[in-house]
N, C-alpha and C positions, 0 to 999 in steps of 0.2 A: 016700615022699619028702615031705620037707618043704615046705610052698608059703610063698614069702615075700610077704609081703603088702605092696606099693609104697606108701605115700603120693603124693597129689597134691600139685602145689606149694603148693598153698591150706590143706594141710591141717597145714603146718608151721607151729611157732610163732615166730616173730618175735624180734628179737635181745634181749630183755632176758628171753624163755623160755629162749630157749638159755644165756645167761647165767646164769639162777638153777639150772637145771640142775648146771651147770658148780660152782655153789656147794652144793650139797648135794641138790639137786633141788625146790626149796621159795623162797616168795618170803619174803624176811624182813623183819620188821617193821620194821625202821630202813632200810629202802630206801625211795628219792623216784623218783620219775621223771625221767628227762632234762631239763630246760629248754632248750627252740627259743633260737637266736640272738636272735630277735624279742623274745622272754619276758626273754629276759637284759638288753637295752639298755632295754625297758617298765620295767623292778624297776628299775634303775640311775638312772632319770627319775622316779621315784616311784610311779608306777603300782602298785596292789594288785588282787587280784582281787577282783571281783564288784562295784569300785564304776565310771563312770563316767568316760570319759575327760576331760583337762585337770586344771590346776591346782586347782580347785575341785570335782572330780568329777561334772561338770554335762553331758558329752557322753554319746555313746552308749554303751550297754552292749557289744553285739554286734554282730559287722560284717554293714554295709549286704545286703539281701538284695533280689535282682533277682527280679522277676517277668516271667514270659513270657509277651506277650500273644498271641492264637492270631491265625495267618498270612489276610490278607485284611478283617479284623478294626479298625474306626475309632478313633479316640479318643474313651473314652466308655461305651464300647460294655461293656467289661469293669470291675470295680471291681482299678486298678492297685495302689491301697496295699495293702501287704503286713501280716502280723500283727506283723511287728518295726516296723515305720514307726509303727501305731496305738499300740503299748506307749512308744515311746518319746516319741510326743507327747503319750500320755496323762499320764507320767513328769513330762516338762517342767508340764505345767498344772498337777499336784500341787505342784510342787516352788514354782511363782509364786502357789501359793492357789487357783485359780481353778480349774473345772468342765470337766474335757473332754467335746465330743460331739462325735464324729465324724458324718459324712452318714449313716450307716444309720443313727445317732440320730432325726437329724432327720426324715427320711422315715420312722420309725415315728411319730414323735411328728404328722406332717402326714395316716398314714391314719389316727392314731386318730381327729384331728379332723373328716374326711371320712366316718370312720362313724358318729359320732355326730350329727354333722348329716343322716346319709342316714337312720339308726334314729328320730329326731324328725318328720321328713315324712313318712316309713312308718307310725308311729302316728297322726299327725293324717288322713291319710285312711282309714284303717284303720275310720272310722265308718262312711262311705258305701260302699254297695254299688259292686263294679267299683275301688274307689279310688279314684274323682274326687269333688269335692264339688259338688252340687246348685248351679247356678246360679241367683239368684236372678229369680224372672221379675215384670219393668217392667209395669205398665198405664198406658194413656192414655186420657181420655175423649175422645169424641165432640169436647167444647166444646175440648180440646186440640187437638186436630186441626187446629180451625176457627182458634183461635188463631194458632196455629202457621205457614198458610198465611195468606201476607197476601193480605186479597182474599178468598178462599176462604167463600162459602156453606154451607153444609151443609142440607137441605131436614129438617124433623121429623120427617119420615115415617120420612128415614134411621137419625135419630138414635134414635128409640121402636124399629127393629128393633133396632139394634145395642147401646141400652141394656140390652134385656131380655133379653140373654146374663151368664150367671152370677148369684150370689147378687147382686152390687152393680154398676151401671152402668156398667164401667169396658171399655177396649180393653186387649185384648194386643196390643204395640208389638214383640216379638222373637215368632221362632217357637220359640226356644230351650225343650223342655219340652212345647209342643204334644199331642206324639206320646208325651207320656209318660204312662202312667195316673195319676192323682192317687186319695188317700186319698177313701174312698165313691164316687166315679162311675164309671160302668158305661162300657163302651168301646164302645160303640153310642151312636150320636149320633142325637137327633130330627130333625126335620127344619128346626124352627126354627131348632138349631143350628147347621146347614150353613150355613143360608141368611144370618143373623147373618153367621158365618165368611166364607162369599162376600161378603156385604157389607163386611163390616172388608176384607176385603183389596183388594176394589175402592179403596176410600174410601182408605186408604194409596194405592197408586199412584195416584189421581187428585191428591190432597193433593201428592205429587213430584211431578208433571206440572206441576200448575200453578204452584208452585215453581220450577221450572225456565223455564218462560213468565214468570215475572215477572222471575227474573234478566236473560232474555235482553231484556226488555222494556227494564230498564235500559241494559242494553250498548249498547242501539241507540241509547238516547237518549243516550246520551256520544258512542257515533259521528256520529248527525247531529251531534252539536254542533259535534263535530272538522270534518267532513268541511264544514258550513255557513262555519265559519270560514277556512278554505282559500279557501273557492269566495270569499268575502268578502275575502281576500289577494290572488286572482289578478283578481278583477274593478280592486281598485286597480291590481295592477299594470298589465291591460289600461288600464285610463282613465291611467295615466303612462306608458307606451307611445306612447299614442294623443296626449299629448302635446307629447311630445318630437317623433313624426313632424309633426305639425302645425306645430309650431315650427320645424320644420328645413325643413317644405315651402315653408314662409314664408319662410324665407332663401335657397331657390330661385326664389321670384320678383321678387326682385329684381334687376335689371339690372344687374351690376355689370361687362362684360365693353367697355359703350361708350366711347370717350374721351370724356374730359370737363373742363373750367375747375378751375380751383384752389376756386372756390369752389363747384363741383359735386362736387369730388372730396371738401370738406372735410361736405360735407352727405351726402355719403353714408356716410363714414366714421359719422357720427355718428350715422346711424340702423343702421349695422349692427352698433355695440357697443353700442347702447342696446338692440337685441335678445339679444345675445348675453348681454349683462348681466342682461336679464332672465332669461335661461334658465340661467345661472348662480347665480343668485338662487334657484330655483325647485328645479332638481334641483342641487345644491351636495353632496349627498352621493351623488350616482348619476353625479359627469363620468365617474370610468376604469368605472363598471359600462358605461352604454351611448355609450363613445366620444366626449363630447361633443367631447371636445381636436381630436381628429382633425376632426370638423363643423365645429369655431369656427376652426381654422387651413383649411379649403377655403372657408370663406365669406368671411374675407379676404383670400385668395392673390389672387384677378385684381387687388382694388386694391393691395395691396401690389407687386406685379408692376409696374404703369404707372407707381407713385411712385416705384418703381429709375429707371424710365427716363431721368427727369428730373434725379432730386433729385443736388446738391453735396455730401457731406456735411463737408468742411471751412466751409463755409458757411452752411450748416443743423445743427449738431449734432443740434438737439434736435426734428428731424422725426419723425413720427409715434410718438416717443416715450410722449403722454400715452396715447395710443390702447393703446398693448400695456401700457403700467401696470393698465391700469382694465380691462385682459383676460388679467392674468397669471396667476389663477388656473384658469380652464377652458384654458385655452392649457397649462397644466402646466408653466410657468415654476419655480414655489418651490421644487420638489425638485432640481432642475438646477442654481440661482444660490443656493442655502443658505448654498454656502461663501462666496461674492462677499458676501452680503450681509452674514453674523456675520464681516465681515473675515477669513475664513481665505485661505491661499494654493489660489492654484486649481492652481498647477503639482502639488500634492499630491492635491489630488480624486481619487473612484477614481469611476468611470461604474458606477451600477447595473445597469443594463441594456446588453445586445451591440449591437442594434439602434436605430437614431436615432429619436425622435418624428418629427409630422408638421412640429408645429413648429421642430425644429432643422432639419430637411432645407429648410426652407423658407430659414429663414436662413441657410445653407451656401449655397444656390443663386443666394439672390437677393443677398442684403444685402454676404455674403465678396466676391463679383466685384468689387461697385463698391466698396468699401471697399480693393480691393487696388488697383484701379485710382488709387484716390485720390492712396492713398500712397506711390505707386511713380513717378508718373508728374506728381501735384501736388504733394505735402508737401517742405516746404525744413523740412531736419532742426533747422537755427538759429532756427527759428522753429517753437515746440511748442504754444503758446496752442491753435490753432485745432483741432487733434488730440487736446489733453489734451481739452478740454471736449468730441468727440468722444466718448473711451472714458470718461471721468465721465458721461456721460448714457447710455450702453449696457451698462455692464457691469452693470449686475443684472438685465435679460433677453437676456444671452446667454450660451446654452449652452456650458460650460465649454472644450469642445475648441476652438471657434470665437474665446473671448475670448484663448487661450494659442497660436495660431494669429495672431492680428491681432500680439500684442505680440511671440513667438518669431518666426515668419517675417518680418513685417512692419517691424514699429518697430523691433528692434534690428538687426537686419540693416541700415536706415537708416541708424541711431547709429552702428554699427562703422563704416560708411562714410566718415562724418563724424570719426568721431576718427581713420582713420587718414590721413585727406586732413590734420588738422590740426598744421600746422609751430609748436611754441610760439617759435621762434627769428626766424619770418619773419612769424609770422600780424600781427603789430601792425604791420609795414613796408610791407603791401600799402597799397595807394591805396584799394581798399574790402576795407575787413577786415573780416571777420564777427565775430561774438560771441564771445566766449573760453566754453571749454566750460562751466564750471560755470553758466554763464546759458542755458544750452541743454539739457545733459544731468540738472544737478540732478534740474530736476521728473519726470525719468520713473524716477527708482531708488525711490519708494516704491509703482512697479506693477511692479518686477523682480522677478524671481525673486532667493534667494541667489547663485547662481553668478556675476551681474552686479552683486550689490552686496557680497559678501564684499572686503574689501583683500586678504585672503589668498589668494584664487583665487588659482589657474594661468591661466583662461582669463576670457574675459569683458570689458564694459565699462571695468571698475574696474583691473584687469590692463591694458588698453592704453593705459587712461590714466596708469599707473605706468612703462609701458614708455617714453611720449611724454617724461613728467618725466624718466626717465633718462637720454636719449637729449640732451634739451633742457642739462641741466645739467650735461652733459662738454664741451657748447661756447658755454653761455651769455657774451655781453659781459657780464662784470661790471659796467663803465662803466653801464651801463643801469640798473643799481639790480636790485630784487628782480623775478623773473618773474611779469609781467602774472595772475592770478589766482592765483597760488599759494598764497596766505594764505584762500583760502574750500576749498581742496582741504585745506585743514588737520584738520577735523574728520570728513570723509567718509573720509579714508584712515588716519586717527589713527597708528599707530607703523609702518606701514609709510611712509608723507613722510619722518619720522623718519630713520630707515635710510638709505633714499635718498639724503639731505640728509648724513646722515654719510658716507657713503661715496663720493658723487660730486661734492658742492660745497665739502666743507670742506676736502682737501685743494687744490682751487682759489683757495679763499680765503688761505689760507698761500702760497701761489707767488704770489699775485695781491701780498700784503702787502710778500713778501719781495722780489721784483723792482721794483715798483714806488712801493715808501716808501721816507721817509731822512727822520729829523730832523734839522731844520735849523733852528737860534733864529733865522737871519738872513732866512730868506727860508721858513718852513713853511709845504708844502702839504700839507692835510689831506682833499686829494679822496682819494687811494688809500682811507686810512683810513676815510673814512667810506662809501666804497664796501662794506666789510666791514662794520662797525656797522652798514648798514641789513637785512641778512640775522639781526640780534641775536635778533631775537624767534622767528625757528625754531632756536635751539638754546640751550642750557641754559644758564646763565652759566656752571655750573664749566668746559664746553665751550670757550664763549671767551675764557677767562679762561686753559686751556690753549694758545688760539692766540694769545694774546697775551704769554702768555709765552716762548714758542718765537722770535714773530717779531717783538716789538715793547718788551721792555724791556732784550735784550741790547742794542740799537742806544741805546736811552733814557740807561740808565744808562753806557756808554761814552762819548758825548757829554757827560753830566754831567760826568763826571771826567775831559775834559777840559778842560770851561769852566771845573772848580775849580781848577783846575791853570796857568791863564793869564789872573793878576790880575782875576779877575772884580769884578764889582760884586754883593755877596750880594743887595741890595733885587731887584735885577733877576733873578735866579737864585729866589729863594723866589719871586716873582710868576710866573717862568717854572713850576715846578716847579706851584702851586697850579692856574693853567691848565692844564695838563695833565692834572693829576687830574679835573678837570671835562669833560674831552673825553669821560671814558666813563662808562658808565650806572650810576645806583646799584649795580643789582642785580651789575657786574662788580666794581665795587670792592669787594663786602662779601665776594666768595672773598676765604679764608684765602689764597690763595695771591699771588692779587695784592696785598692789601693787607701784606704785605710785601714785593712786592717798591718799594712806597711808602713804607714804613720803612728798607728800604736806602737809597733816593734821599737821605731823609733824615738818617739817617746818615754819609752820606757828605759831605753840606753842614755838618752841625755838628761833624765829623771834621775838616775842613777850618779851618771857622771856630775850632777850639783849636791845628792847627796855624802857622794863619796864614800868614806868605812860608815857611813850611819847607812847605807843603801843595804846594806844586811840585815837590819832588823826592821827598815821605815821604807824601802818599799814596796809599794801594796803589788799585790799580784793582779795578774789580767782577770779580767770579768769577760768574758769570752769560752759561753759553751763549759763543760765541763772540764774542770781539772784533772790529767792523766798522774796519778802520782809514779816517780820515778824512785827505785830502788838506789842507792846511793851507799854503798859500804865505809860503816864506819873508817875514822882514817885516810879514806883517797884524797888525796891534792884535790884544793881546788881549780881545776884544769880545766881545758875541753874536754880532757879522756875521763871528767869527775864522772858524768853521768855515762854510768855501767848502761851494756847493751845485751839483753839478754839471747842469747844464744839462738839460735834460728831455728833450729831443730826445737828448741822449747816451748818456742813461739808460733810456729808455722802450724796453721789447723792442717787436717789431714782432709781433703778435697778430695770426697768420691765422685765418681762419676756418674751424672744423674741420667738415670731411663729414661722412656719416655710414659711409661705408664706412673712414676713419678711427678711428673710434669702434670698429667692428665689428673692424680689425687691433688695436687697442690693448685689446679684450676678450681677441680671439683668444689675446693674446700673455699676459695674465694668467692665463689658462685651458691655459698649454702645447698651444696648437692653432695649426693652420696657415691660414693664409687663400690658397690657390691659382688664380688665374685661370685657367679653361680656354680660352680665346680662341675662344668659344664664345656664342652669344645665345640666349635663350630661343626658343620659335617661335611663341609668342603675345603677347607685349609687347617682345621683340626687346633685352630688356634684356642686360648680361652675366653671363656663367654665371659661379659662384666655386664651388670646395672647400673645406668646411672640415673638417680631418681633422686625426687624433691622431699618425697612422702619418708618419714620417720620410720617408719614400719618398714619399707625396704622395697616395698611393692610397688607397679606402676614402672614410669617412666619407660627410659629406651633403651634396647639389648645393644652393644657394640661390641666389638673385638677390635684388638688393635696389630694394625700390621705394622712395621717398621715404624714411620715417623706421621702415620695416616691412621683416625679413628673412622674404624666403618660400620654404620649403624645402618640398624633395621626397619626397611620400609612398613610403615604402618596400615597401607592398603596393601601388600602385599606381601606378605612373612617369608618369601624363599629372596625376595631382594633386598640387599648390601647396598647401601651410600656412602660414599667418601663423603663425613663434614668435618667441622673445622671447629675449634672452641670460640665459639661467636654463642651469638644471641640464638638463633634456631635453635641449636643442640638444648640451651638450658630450658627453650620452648616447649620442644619435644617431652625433657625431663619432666615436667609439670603437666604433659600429659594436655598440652595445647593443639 
């Protein structure tokens, strides 16, 4: 039976075998091989084989091959680049000119050079036995030695044994070699030669020994010198010790604790800062090392102490002033009053230290008491002389918190008092009138802080005294002329007067004009008018040149053209009209605006004068503001005396004199606020209680009472405290419940 013999699948050929098969059984010469997809779109791009991929045939030959690094295995550790990575960078360096080496290059090329520097040192010792080379062996003589050791003897005796070792005099200085045989000598040693040998080596170590003693001999003598100096630092210090105590024992025996006469107190003074002076003098760079400030202020305290008891000081400023001058410096004054004295503000100072000297506490205790007693209880605030010259003789030895303390607590707390007691409406009408403020309060605004000298504060001095002129100038008598100091508040308040004066007197000046003027050729009174003219110099001309247009040339030139109008006499009409023009001040006639309405005036006369008897019925009247008609009784001539003046008493409104709870309804009302009485008293000045509120209903808002020319409303975190405000913006804040 026949056995068929199976093929493996491996062991068939593949489809382009089967295919040549199929054709004859044979591959034939005009047959190509299939081309991959990949091969087809490469040839289509240009690509040919065996060169390099890209345009230029500059890329890789063959694709990328991975190499696998073994598992656990660092970077490094293996060489990663592959034999196709090397060919093709080798490729690339041909193809730029230039020389490729890869790192196995290099590292052959770094052990050649490692061997051939190892093969040159192998030959060079390659002479000497073992391979080292002979060290070369040092001698020293004897006299070297000696040399050598400063100080150092050496006796003859030593030197003849140890000279008469070897062929020539000399020491071995290393042992290097010793122990080595040398060319011709035997290795048995005489006995001389020992003995030599103990000798040299003695003689070395003695030479380092004593070497060593000399260094140390030196060190010592730097140290004494150190250590002598010191003892020569601490002995002065003991002798300055000793005395400052001596000095100080000595200002313990003096008896400063007994009363005594003005002329006992002044003699004792004088010897105890002529002590102190001295000791100031003396240790001037050692007061804060040993305390003297503290010493120099207890040696003064009991007399300082007795001269409280007595002294005035509205009446004495300048008590024991020289004394602490001529002790300001151990007393530790300059660092404290630095800023007093370079003129800085003290309310700015910042305190170095947490803690008081001995010196301030001394003035806190002693000197604050009576100084408050003074001024609380002596000082009349109208009267500032005696107080300035006070704090001009004190302020540059007192410590900063204490001088900001006299003028914050003390003095203006005074001041406030004073300005708000002060009526400008009433203060001239009293039988004894006090000073008007600028003669009182001037002098103390160049020791104030800002907040009392700023116009623009909200609070302060200068603030209440803006609040008194508001207050004063909604119900000033004009009749009186201009308010009693007003004109020196001019340049301390600058644009806020200003203001003021716009908004609260000028519209009074127009009602003042308007009701109580009238031209009248026949009979003019020119008081109303110059009631306003003397207020000329607080406001601008163009200013009143607008009130006077308003209130004083519609009236002018309507009169005019009536007089022109009823057979005037023109000499008597230009004389009228020139007087006129003279009634006001340069500076108002040179406005553009008035001085035409002075060109109308005139115009209308030489209008006249070409109409002649037709100017009675043809000429037109001014167009200027409203026409005042004048009552004109049938019959009168037409004269200057045509136009009738009515009677002053007919004319004259009757001008009550306005409150100040007045003032405060007629704020309220400008302000859309309420003024509510609660028929209610305070429960400490028993005054009456008022609301004033935003709210319709009535409710809300702030409690105030009003004392004289000051509204005091009630704190809102705290119900039993009273503020002095002002009619400003807060108050109407408050009212609204802000």
């Amino acid at each position: 039976m026949e056995r068929v013999a199976f093929k493996r699948k491996g062991d068939f050929g593949d489809g382009p075998s089967r295919k040549s098969a199929k054709n004859g059984g044979g591959d034939s010469p005009s047959t190509k091989p299939k081309m991959s997809f990949a091969a087809k779109m490469m040839a289509k791009m240009g690509y040919q084989e065996g060169q390099g991929l890209g345009k230029t045939g500059d890329g890789i030959l063959s694709p990328i091959e991975v190499k696998q690094r073994p598992q656990g295995v660092g970077v490094g550790a293996v060489k990663e680049k592959t034999a196709q990575a090397k060919a093709e960078a080798r490729r690339a360096a041909e193809r730029r000119g230039e020389e490729y080496e890869d790192s196995s290059e290099e590292e052959r090329k770094a052990r050649r050079r490692r061997k051939e520097i190892t093969g040159s040192e192998s030959a060079s010792g390659a002479s000497t036995p073992g391979g080292f080379t002979r060290t070369k062996v040092k001698y020293r003589t004897a006299a070297d030695i000696e040399a050598a050791a400063d100080g150092l003897h050496v006796p003859s005796v030593l030197k003849s044994i140890i000279d008469a070792t070897g062929k020539e005099t000399k020491l071995l200085t290393s042992a290097a070699g010793l122990m080595t045989p040398l060319g011709g000598t035997s290795s048995s040693e005489t006995e001389a030669e020992k003995i030599a040998k103990r000798a040299r080596m003695e003689l070395e170590a003695f030479a380092d020994a004593w070497n060593e003693v000399i260094d140390r001999k030196k060190t010592s003598e730097v140290e004494e010198e150190q250590l002598q100096r010191e003892i020569d630092q601490q002995q002065q210090e003991i002798r300055k010790v000793q005395g400052v105590a001596d000095a100080i024992a000595a200002l313990n025996r003096l008896d400063l604790n007994k009363p005594s006469t003005a002329d006992e107190a002044s003699a004792r003074w004088e010897e105890v800062v002529a002590q102190l002076e001295t000791i100031e003098f003396e240790y001037r760079n050692e007061i804060q090392r040993f305390s003297l400030s503290d010493a120099a202020v207890a040696a003064i305290h009991p007399l300082f102490r007795q001269e409280m008891l007595d002294w005035e000081p509205l009446e004495k400023p300048m008590h024991l002033v020289p004394y602490i001058l001529r002790l300001r410096t151990i007393l530790g004054i300059d660092r404290d009053t630095l800023a007093l004295s370079n003129g800085g503000d003290v309310f700015d100072s910042v305190r170095q230290h947490k803690s008081t000297t001995a010196y301030e506490t001394m003035i806190y205790t002693l000197w604050l008491p009576k100084i408050r007693t003074a001024v609380t209880n002596q000082w009349d605030p109208h009267m500032p002389t005696a107080l300035i010259a006070l704090v001009e003789a004190w302020k540059d030895i007192l410590p900063p918190f204490v001088y900001h303390n006299v003028l914050n607590q003390l003095i203006v707390q005074k001041l406030s008092t004073a300005v708000q007691s002060w009526n400008p409406r009433t203060a001239l009408k009293k039988k004894h009138s006090v000073p008007l403020p600028h003669v009182w309060l001037f002098p103390w605004l160049q020791y104030l802080s800002s907040q009392h000298t700023d116009p623009r504060s909200s609070s302060g001095l200068l603030a209440d005294v803006k609040r008194k002129f508001r207050v004063a100038l909604d119900s000033w008598d004009l009749s009186r002329g201009v308010m009693p100091g007003l004109e020196n508040w001019r340049e301390v308040l600058r644009g806020e007067l200003d203001n003021t004066l716009i908004r609260h007197l000028l519209p009074r000046l127009a009602l003042h004009l308007s009701a109580q003027f009238k031209v009248d050729p026949s009979e003019q009174d020119l008081e109303p008018l110059k009631q306003v003219l003397k207020w000329n110099s607080f406001f601008k001309p163009s200013i009143m040149a607008q009130l006077l247009l308003a209130e004083f040339f519609p009236q002018w030139l309507n009169v005019l053209h009536l007089w022109l109008t009823s057979e005037p006499d023109y000499e008597e009409v230009g004389q009228w009209f020139t007087w006129w023009r003279e009634q006001f001040p340069d500076e108002i006639n040179a406005v553009r605006a008035v001085s035409e309405m002075w060109d109308k005036g005139l115009e209308m006369m030489n209008h006249a004068l070409d109409l002649g008897d037709l100017a009675k019925t043809e000429l037109p009247p001014p167009r200027v503001g409203p026409e005042r008609p004048v009552a004109v009784p049938p019959g009168t001539p037409k004269m200057p005396g045509s136009v009738t003046k009515e009677p002053r008493s007919a004319r004259r409104e009757v001008v009550e004199e306005t409150t100040f709870k007045d003032v405060v309804e007629a704020w309220c009302g400008e302000e859309n606020l309420l003024l509510v009485p609660l028929r209610e008293a305070h429960e400490t000045t028993g005054l009456p209680l008022f609301r004033i509120t935003a709210s319709a209903t009535g409710k809300g808002g702030v409690l105030i009472y009003l004392k004289g020319d000051v509204v005091w409303a009630q704190s809102k975190k705290d119900k039993s405290v009273w503020e002095p405000v002002g009619l400003e913006e807060s108050l109407v804040l408050k009212a609204e419940g802000k």
